[in-house]
C-alpha positions as CSV (number, residue, x, y, z in Angstrom):
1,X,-4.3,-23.6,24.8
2,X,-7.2,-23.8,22.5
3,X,-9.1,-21.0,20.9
4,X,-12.9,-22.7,22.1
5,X,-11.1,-23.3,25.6
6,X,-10.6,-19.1,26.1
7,X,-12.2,-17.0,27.7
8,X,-14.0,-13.5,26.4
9,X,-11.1,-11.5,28.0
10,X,-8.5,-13.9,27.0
11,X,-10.2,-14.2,23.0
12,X,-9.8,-10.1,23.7
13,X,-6.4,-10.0,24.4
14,X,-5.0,-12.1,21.5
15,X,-7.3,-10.2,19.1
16,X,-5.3,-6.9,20.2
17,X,-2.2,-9.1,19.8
18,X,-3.2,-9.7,16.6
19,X,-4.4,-6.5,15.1
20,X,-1.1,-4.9,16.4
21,X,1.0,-7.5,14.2
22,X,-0.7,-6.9,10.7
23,X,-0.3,-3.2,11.5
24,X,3.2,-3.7,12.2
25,X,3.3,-6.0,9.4
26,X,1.7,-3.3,6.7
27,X,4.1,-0.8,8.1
28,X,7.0,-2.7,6.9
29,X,6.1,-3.4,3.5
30,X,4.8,0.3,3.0
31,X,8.0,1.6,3.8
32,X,9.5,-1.0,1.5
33,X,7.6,-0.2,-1.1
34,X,8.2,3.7,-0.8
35,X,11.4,2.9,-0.4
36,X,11.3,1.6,-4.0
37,X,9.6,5.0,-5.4
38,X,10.6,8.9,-6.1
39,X,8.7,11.6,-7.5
40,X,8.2,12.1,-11.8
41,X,8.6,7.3,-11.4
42,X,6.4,6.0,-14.2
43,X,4.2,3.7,-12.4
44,X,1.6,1.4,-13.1
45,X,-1.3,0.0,-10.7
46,X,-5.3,-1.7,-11.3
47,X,-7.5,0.5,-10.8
48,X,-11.6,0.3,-11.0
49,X,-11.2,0.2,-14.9
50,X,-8.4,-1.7,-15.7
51,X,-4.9,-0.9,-15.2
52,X,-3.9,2.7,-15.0
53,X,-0.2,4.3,-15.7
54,X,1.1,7.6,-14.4
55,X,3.7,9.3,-12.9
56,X,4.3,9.9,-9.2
57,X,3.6,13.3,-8.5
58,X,4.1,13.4,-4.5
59,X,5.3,10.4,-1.4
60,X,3.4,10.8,1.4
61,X,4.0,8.4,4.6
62,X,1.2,6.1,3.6
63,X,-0.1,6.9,0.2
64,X,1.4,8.1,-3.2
65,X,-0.5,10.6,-5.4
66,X,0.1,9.4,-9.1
67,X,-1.3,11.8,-12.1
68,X,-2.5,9.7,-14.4
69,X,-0.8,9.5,-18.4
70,X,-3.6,11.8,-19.6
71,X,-2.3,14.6,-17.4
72,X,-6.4,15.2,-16.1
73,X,-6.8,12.7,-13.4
74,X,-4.9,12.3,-10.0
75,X,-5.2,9.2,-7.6
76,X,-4.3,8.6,-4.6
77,X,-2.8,5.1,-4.1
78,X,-1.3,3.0,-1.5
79,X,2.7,2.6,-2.0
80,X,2.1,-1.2,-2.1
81,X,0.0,-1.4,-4.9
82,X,2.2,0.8,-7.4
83,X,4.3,-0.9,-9.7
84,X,7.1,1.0,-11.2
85,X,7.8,0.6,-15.0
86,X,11.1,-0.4,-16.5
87,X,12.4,1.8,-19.5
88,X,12.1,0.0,-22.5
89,X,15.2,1.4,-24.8
């Protein structure tokens, strides 16, 4: 069936259909991105400015607060977006 042969009620439907996939979709690669982080993790992310680095300060189920490397500022970030560093030795 084609999308311009459907009805209002049908177009409806698979919308719902839709929506409910990405959202089970984001779900899974939240949790396997947290998965991937624990608490005092040196991270990295873009923020508004540039990139930003910090350490993960607290995992919640769908964001991760990160305190910045200057110690002042805290943001609040989605698990995806964070990017843990590697030690450099």
């Amino acid at each position: 069936m084609r999308i311009d042969d459907m009805s209002i009620d049908q177009l409806l439907e698979l919308n719902q259909y839709i929506c409910r996939r990405i959202d089970e979709l984001r779900d899974q690669a939240n949790l396997q991105a947290l998965s991937q982080l624990r608490v005092g993790l040196k991270v990295t992310f873009e923020g508004r400015e540039g990139p930003v680095l910090g350490i993960v300060t607290k995992i919640n189920r769908k964001s991760v607060i990160v305190l910045g490397e200057d110690g002042r500022k805290q943001y609040k970030v989605s698990p995806e977006l964070l990017r843990p560093l590697r030690d450099v030795k």
